[in-house]
N, C-alpha and C positions, 0 to 999 in steps of 0.2 A: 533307318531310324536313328535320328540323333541329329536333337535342336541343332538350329545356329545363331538362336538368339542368348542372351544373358536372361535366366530366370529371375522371376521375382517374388521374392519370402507373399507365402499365399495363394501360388502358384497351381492348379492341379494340372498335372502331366501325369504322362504312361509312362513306366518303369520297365526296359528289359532285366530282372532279376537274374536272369538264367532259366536253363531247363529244370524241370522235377529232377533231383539227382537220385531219387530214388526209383526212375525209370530205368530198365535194364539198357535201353538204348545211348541214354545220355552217356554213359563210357565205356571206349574212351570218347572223348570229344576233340572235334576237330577243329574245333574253333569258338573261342570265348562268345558273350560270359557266359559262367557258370557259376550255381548256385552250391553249395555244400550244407548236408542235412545238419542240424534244424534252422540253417538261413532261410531270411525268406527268398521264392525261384518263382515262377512265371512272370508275364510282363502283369501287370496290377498300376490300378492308378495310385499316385504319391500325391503327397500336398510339401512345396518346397518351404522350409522352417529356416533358414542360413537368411544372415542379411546381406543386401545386395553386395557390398563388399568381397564379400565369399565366394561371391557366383560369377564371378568377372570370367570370359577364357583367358587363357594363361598363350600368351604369347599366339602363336599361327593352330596351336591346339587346344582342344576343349577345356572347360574349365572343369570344377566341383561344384557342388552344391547338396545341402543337406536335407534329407527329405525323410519323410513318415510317410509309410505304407500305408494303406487300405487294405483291410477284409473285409469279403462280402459272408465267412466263415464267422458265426456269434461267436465268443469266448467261450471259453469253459467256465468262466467263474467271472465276477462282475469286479473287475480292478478297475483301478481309476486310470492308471496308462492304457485303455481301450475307450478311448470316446466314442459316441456313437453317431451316428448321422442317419435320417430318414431318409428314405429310400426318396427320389429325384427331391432329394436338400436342393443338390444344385445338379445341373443339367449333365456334367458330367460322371454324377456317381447315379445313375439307374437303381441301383439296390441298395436295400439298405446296408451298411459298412461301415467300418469302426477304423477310425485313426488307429495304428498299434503304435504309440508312442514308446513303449519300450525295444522299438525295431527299429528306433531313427538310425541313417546310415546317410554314409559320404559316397555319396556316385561321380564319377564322371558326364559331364554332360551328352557323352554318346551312350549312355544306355538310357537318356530321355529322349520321349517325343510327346509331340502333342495329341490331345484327347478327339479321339475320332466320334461323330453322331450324325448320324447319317448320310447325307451328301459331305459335310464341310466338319473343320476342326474349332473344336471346344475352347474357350480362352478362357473358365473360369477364376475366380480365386473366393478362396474363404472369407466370410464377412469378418468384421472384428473379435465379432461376439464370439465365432468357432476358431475365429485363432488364438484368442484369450482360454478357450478350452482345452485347444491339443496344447499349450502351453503349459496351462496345470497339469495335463497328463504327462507331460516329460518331465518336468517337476515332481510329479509321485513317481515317476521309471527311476528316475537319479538319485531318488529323496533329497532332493533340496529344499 
């Protein structure tokens, strides 16, 4: 698991997060990644936020790129860093799931890969409209 293309800002990919670190199995571990509790851990799809600039790989190895989680987990409380998304928005979020914009993070392009649905893989990306939303939401995570 782990692109070898350059992602593109709007991108939805699977994320390896890590294992549950709160499983008693996960340690010790013998081999990354690894998630540490309250990060977020399993693989989950992401929507890539970085401009392509960012996303480049760095020389013969993988690059970075910045990306917001998905849960398919409601919130506890209705903040605006939790956008929502109906359930097949787009073909690769099945359920319904909530951008957590206050969980943006910097991955390595080896804990992405692309969205698997049934025979073949997912190439979606968010239309303008949802990226002008998780945008606000990262904006109310940071208060800018």
């Amino acid at each position: 698991m782990a692109i070898t293309f350059t992602p593109r800002r709007g991108g939805i990919l699977m994320c390896d997060f890590g294992p549950d670190p709160a499983d008693p199995l996960t340690f010790p571990l013998s081999a990354p990644p690894v998630g540490v509790a309250p990060e977020m851990w399993k693989i989950r799809q992401v929507v890539v936020v970085s401009p392509a600039p960012l996303n480049h790989r760095h020389g013969t190895g993988p690059g970075v790129c910045l990306v917001v989680p998905f849960s398919a987990t409601p919130p506890r409380s209705e903040d605006p860093w939790d956008v929502p998304f109906e359930a097949r928005a787009y073909p690769s979020l099945p359920k319904a799931s909530w951008a957590k914009c206050a969980s943006v993070t910097l991955v390595s392009h080896a804990r992405l890969d692309r969205v698997i649905a049934g025979r073949g893989y997912r190439g979606d990306f968010v239309s303008g409209a949802d990226m002008t939303r998780i945008e606000a939401g990262l904006r109310a995570a940071f208060g800018l």
